[in-house]
PDBQT receptor file of N, H, CA, C and O in Angstrom, charges set to zero:
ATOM      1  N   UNK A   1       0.818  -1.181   0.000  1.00  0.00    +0.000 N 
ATOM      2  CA  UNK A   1       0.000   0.000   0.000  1.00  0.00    +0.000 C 
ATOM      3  C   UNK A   1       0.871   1.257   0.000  1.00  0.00    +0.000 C 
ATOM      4  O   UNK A   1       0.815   2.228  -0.754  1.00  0.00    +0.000 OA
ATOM      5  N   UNK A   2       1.857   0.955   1.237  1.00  0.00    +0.000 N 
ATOM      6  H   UNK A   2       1.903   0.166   1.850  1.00  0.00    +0.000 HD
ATOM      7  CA  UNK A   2       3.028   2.187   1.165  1.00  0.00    +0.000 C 
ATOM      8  C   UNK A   2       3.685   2.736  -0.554  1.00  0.00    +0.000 C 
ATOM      9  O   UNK A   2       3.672   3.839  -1.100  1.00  0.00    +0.000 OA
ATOM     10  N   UNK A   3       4.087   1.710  -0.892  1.00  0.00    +0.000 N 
ATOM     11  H   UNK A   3       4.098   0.814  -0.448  1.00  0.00    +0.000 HD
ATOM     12  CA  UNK A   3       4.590   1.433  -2.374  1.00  0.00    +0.000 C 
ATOM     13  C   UNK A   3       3.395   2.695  -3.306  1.00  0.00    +0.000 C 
ATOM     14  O   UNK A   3       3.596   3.798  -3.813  1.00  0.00    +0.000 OA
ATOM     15  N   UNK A   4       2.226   1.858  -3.174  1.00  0.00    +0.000 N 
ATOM     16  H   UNK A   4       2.063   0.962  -2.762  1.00  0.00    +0.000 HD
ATOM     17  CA  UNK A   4       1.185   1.998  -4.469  1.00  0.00    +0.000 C 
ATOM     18  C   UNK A   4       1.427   3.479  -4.616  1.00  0.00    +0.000 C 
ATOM     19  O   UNK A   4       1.943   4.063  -5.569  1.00  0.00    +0.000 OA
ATOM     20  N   UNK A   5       0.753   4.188  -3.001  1.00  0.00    +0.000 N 
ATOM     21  H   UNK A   5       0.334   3.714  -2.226  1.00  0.00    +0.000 HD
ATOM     22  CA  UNK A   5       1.007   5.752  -2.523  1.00  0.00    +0.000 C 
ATOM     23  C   UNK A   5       1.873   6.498  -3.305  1.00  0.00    +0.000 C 
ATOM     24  O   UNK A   5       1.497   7.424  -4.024  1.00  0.00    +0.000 OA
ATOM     25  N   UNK A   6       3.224   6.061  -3.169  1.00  0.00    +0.000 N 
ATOM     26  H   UNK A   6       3.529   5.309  -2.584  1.00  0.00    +0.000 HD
ATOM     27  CA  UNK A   6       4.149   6.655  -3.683  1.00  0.00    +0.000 C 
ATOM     28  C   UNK A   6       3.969   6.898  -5.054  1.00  0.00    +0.000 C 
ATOM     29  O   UNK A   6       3.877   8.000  -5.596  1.00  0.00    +0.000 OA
ATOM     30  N   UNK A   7       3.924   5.778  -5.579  1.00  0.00    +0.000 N 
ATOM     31  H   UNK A   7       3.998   4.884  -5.139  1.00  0.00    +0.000 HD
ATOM     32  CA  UNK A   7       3.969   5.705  -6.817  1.00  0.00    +0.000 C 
ATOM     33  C   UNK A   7       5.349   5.760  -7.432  1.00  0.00    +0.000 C 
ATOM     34  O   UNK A   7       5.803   6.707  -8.074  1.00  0.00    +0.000 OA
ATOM     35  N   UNK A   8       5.994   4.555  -7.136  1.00  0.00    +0.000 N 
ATOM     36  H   UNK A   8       5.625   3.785  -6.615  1.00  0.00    +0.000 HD
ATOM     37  CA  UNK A   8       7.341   4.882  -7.606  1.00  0.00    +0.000 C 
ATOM     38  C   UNK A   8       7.673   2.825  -8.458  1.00  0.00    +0.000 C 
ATOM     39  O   UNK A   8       7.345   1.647  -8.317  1.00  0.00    +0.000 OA
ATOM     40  N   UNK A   9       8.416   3.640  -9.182  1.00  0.00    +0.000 N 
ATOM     41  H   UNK A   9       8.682   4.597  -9.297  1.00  0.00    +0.000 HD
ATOM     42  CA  UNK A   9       8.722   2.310 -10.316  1.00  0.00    +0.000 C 
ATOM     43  C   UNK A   9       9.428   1.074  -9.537  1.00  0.00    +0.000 C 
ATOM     44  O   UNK A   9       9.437   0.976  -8.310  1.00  0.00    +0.000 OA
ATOM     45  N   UNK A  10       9.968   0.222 -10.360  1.00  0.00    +0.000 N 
ATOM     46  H   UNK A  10       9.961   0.301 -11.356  1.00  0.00    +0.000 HD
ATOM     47  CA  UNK A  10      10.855  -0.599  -9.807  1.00  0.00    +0.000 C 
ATOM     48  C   UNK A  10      12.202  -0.612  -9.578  1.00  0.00    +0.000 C 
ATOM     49  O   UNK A  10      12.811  -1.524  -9.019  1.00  0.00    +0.000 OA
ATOM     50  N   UNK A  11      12.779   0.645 -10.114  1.00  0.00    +0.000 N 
ATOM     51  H   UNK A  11      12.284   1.386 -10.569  1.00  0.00    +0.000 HD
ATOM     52  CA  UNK A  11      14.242   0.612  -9.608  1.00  0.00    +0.000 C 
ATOM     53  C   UNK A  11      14.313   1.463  -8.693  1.00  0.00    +0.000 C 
ATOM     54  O   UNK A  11      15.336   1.489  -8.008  1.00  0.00    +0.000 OA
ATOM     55  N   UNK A  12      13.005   2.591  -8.382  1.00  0.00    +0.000 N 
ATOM     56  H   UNK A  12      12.174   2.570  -8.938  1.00  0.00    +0.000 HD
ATOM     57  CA  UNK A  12      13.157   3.767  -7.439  1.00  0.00    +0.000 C 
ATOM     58  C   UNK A  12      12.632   2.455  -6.376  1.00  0.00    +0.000 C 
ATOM     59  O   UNK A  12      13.458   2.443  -5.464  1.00  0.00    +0.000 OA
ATOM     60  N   UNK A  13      11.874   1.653  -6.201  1.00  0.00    +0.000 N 
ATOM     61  H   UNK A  13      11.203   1.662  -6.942  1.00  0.00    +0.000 HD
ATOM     62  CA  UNK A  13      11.967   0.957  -5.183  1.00  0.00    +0.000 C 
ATOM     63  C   UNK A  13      13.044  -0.057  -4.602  1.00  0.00    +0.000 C 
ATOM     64  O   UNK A  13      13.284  -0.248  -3.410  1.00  0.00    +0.000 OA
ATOM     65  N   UNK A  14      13.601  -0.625  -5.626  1.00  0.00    +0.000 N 
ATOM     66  H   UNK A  14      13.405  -0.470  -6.594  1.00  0.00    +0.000 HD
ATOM     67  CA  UNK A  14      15.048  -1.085  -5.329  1.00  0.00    +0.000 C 
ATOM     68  C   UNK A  14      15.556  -0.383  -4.472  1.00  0.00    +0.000 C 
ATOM     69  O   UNK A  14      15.678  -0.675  -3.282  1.00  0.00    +0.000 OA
ATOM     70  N   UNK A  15      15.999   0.904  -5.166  1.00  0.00    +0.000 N 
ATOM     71  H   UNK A  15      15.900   1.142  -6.133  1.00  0.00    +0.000 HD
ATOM     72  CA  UNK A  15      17.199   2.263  -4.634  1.00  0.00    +0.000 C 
ATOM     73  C   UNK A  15      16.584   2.497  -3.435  1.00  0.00    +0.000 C 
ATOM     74  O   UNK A  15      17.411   2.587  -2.528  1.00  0.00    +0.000 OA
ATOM     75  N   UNK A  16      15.417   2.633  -3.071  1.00  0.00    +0.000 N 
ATOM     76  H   UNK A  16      14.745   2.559  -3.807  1.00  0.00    +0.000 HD
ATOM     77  CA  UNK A  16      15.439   2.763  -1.446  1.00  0.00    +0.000 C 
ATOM     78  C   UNK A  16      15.935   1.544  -0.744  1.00  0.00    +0.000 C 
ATOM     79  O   UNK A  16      16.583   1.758   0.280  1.00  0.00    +0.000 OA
ATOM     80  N   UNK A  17      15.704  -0.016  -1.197  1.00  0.00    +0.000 N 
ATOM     81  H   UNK A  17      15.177  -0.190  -2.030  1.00  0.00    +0.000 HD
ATOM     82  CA  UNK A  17      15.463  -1.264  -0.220  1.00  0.00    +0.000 C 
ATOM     83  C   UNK A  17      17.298  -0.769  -0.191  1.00  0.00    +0.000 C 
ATOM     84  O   UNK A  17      17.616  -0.665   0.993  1.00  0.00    +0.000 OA
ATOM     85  N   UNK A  18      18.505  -0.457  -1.120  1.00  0.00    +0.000 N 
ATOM     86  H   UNK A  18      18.246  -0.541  -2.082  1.00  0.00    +0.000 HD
ATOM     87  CA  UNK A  18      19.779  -0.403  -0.796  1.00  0.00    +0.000 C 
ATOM     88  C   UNK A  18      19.638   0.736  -0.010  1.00  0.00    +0.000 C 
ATOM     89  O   UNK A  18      20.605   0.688   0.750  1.00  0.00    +0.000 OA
ATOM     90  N   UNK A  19      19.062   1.625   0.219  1.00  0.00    +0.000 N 
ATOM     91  H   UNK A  19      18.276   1.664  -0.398  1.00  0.00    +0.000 HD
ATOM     92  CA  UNK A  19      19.811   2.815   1.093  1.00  0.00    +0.000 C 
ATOM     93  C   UNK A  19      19.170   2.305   2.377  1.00  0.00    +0.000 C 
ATOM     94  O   UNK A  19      19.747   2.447   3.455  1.00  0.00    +0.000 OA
ATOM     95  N   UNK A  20      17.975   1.709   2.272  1.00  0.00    +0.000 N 
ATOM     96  H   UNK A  20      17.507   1.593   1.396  1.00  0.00    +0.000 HD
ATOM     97  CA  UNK A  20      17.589   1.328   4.093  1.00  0.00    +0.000 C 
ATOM     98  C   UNK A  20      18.702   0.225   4.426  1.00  0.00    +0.000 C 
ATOM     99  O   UNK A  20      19.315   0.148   5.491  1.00  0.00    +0.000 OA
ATOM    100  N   UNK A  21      18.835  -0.540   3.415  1.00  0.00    +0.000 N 
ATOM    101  H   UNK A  21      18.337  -0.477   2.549  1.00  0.00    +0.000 HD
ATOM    102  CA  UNK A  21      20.427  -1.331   3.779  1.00  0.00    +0.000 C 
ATOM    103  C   UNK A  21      21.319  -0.805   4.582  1.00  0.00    +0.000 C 
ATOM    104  O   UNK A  21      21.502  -1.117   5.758  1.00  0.00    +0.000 OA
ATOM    105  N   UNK A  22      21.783  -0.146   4.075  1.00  0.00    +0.000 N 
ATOM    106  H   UNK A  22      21.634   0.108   3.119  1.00  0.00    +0.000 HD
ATOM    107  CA  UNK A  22      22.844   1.244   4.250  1.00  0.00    +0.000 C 
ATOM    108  C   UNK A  22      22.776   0.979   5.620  1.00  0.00    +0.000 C 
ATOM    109  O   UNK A  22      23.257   0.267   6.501  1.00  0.00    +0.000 OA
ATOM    110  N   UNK A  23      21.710   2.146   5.341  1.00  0.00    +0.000 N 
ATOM    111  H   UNK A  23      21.319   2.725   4.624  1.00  0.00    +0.000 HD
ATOM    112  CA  UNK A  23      21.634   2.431   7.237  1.00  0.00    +0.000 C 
ATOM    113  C   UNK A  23      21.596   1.692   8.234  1.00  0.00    +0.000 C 
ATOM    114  O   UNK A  23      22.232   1.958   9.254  1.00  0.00    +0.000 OA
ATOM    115  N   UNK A  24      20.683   0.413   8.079  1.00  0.00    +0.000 N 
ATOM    116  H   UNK A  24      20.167   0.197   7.250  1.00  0.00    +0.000 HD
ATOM    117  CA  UNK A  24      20.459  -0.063   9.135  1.00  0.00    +0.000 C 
ATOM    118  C   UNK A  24      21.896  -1.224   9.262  1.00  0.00    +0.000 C 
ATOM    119  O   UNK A  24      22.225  -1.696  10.350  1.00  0.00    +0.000 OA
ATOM    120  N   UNK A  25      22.558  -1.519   8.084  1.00  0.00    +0.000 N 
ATOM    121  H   UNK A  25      22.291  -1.136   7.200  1.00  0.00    +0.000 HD
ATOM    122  CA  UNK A  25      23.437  -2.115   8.696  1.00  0.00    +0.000 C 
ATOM    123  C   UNK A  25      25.016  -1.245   9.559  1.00  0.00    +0.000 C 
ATOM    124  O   UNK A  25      26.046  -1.733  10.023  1.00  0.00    +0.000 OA
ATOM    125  N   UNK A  26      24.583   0.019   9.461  1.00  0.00    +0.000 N 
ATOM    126  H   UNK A  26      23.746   0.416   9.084  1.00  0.00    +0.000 HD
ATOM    127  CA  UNK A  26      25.214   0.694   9.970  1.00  0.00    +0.000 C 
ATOM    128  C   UNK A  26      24.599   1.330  11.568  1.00  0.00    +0.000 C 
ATOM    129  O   UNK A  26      25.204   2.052  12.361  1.00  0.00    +0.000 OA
ATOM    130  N   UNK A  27      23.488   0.884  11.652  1.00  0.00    +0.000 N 
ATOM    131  H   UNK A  27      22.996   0.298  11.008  1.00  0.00    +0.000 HD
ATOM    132  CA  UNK A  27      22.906   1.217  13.333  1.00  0.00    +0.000 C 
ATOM    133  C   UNK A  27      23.073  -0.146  13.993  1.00  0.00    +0.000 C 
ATOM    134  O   UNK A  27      23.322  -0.163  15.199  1.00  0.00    +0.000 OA
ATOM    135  N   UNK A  28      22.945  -1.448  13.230  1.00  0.00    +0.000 N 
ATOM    136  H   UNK A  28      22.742  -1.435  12.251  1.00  0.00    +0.000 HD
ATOM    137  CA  UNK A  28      23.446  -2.776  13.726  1.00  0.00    +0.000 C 
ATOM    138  C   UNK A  28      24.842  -2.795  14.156  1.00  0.00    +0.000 C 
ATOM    139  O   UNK A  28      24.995  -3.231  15.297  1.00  0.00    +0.000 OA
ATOM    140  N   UNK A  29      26.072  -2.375  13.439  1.00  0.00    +0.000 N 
ATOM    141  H   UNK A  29      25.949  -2.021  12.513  1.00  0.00    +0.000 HD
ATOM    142  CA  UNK A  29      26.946  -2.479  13.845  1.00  0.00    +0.000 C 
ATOM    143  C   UNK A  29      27.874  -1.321  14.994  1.00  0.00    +0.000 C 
ATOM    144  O   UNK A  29      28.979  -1.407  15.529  1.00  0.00    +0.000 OA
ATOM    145  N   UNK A  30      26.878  -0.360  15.013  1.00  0.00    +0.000 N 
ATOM    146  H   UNK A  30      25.981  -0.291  14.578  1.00  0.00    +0.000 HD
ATOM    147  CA  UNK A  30      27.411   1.333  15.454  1.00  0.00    +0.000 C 
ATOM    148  C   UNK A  30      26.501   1.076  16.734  1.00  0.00    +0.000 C 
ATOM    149  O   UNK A  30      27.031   1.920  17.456  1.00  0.00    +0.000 OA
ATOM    150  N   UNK A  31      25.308   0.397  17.692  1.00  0.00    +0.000 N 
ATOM    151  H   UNK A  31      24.877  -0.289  17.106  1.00  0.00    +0.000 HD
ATOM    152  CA  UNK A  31      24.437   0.645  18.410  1.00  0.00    +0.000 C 
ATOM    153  C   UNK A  31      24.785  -0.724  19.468  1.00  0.00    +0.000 C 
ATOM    154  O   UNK A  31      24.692  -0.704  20.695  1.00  0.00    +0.000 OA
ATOM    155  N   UNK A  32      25.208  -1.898  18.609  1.00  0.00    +0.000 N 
ATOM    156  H   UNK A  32      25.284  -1.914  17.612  1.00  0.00    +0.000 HD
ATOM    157  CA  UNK A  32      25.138  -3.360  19.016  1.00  0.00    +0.000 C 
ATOM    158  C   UNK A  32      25.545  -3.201  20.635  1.00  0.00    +0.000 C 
ATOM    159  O   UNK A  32      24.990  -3.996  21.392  1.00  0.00    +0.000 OA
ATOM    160  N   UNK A  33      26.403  -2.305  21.175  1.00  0.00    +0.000 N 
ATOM    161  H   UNK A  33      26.855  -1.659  20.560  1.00  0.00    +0.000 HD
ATOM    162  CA  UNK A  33      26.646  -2.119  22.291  1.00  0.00    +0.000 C 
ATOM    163  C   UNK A  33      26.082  -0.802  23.306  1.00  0.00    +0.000 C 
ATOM    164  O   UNK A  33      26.068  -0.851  24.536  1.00  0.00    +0.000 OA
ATOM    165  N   UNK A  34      25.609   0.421  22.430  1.00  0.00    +0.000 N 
ATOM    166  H   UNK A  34      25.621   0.461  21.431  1.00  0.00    +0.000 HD
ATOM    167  CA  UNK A  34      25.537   1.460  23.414  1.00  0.00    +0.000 C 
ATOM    168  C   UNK A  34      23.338   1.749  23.465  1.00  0.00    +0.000 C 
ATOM    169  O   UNK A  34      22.536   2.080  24.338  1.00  0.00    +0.000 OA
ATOM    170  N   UNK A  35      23.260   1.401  22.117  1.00  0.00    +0.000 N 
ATOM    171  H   UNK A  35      23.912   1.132  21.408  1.00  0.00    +0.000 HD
ATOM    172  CA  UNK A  35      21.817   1.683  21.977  1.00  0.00    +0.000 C 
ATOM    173  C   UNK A  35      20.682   0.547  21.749  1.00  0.00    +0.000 C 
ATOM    174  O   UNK A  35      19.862   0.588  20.833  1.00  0.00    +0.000 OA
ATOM    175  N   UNK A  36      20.733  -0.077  22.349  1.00  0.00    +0.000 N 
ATOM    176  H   UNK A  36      21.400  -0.110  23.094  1.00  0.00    +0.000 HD
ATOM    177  CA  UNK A  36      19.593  -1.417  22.012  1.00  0.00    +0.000 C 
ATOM    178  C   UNK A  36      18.599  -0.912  21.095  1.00  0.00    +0.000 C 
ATOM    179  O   UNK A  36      18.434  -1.527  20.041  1.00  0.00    +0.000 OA
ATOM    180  N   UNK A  37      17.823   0.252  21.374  1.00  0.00    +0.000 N 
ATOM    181  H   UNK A  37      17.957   0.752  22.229  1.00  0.00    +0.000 HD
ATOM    182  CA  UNK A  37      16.769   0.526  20.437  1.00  0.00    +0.000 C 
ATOM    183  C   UNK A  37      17.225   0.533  19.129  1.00  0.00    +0.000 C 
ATOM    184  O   UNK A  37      16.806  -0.188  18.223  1.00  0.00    +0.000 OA
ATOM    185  N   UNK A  38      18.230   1.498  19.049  1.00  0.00    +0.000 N 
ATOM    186  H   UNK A  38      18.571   2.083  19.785  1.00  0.00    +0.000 HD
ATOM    187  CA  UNK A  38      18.721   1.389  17.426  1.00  0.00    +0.000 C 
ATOM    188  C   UNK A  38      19.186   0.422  17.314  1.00  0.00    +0.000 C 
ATOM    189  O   UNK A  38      19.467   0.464  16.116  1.00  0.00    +0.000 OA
ATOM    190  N   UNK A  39      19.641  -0.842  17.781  1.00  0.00    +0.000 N 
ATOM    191  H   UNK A  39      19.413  -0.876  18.754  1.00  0.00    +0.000 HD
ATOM    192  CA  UNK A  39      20.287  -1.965  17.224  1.00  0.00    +0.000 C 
ATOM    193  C   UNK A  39      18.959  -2.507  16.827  1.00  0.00    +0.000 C 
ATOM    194  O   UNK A  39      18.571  -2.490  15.659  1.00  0.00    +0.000 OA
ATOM    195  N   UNK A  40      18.321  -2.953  17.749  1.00  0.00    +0.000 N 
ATOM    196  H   UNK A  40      18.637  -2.967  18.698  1.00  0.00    +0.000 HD
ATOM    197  CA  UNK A  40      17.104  -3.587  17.171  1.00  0.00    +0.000 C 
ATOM    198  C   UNK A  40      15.858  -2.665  16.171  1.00  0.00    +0.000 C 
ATOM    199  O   UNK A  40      14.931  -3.248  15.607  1.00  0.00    +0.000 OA
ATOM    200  N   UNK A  41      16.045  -1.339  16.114  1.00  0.00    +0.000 N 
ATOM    201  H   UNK A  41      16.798  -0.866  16.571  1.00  0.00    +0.000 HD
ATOM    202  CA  UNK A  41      15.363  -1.248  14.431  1.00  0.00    +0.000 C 
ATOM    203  C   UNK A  41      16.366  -1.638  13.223  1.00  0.00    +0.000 C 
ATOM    204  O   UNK A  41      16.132  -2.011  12.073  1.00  0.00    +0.000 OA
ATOM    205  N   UNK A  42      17.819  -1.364  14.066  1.00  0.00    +0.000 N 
ATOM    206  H   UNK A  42      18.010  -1.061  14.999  1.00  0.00    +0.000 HD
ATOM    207  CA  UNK A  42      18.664  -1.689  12.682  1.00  0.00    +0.000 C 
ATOM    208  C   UNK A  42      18.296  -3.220  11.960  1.00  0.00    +0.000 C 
ATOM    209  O   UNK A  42      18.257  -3.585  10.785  1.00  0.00    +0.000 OA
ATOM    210  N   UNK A  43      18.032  -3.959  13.345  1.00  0.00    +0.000 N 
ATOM    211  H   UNK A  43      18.063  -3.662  14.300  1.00  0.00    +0.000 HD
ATOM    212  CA  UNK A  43      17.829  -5.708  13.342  1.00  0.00    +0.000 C 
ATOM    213  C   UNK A  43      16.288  -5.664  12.285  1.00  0.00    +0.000 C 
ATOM    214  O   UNK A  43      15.943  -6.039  11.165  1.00  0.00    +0.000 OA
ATOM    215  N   UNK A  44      15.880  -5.173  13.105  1.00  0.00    +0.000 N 
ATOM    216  H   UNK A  44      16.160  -4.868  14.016  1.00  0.00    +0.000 HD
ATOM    217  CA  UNK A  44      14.074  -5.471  12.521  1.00  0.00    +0.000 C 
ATOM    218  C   UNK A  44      14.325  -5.049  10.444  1.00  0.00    +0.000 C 
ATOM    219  O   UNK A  44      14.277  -5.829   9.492  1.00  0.00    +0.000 OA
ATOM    220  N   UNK A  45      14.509  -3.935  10.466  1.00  0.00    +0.000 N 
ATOM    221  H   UNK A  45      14.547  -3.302  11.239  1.00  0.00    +0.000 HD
ATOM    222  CA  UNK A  45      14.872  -3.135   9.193  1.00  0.00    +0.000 C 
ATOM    223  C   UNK A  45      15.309  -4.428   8.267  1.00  0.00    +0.000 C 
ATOM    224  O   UNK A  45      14.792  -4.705   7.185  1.00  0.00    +0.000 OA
ATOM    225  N   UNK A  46      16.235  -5.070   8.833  1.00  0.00    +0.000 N 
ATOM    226  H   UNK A  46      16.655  -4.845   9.712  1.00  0.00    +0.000 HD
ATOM    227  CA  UNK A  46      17.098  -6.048   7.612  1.00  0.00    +0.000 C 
ATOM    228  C   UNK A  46      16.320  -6.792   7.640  1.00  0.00    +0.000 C 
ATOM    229  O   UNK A  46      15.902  -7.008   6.502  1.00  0.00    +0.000 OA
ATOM    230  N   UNK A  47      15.641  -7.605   8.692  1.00  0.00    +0.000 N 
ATOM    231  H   UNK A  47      15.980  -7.430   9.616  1.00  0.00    +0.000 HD
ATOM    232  CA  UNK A  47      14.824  -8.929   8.291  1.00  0.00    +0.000 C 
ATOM    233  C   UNK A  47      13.726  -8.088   7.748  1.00  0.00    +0.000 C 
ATOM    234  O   UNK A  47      12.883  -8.985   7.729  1.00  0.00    +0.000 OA
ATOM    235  N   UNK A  48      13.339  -7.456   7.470  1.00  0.00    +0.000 N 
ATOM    236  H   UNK A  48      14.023  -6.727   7.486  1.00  0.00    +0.000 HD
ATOM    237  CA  UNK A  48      12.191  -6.979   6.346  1.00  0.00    +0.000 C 
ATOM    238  C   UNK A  48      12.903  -6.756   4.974  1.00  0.00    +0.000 C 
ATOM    239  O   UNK A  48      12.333  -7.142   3.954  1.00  0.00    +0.000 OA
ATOM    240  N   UNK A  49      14.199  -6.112   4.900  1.00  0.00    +0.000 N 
ATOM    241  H   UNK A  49      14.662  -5.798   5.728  1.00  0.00    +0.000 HD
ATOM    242  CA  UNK A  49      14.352  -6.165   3.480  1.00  0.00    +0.000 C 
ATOM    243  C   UNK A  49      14.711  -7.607   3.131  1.00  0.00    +0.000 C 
ATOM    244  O   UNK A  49      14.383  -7.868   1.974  1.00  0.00    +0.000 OA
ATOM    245  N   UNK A  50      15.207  -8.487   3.691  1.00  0.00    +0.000 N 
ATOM    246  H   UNK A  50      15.473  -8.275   4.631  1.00  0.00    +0.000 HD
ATOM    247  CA  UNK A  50      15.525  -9.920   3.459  1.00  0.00    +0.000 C 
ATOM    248  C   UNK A  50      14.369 -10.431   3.357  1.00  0.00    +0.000 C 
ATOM    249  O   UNK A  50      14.208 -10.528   2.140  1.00  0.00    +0.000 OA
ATOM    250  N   UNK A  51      13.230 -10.917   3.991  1.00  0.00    +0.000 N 
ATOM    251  H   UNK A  51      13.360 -10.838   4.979  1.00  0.00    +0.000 HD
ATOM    252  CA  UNK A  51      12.354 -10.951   3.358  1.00  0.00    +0.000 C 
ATOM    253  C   UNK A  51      11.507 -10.647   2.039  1.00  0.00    +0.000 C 
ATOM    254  O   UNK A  51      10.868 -11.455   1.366  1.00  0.00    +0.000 OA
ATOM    255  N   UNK A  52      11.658  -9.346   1.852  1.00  0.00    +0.000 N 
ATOM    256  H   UNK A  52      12.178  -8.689   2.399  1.00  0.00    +0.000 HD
ATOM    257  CA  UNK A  52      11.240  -9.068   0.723  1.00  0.00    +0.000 C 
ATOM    258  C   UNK A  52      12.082  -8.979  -0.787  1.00  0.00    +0.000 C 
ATOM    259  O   UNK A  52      11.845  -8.424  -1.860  1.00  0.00    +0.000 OA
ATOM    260  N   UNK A  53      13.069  -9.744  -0.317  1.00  0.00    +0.000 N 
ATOM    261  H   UNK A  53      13.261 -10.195   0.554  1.00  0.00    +0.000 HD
ATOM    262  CA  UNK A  53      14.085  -9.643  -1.520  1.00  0.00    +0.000 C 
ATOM    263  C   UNK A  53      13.988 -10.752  -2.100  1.00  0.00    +0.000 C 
ATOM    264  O   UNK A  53      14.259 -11.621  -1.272  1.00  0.00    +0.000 OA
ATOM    265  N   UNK A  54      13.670 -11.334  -3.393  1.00  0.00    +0.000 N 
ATOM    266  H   UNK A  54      13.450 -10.628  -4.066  1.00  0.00    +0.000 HD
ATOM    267  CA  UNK A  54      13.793 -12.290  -4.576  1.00  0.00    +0.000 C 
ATOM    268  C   UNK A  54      15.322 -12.389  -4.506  1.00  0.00    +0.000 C 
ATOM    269  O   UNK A  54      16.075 -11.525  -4.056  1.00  0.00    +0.000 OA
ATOM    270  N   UNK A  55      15.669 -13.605  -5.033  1.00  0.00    +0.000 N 
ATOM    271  H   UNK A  55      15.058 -14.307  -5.398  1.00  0.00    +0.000 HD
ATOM    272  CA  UNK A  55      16.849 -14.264  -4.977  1.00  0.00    +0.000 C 
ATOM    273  C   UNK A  55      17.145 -14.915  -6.815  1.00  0.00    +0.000 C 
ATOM    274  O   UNK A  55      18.156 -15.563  -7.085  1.00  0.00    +0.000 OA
TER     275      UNK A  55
């Protein structure tokens, strides 16, 4: 539904699933010790793009 809203193609949706990459594997590895909250959206974040990623 988020998607439809936007209205954005298939590579502008790609190009976000890599930049939420980005980040969150950078609050996983930057938080793992001082911020639990941000570790675990960094955590949550990836198992949603892994999920939704075709192989």
């Amino acid at each position: 539904m988020f998607r439809e809203e936007l209205g954005c193609d298939d590579l502008e949706w790609e190009r976000s699933k890599a930049w939420a990459f980005e980040q969150c594997m950078g609050a996983i590895w930057y938080y793992i010790d001082t911020n639990p909250a941000m570790y675990n959206m960094g955590r949550t974040t990836l198992a949603r793009i892994v999920s939704h990623t075709q192989v």
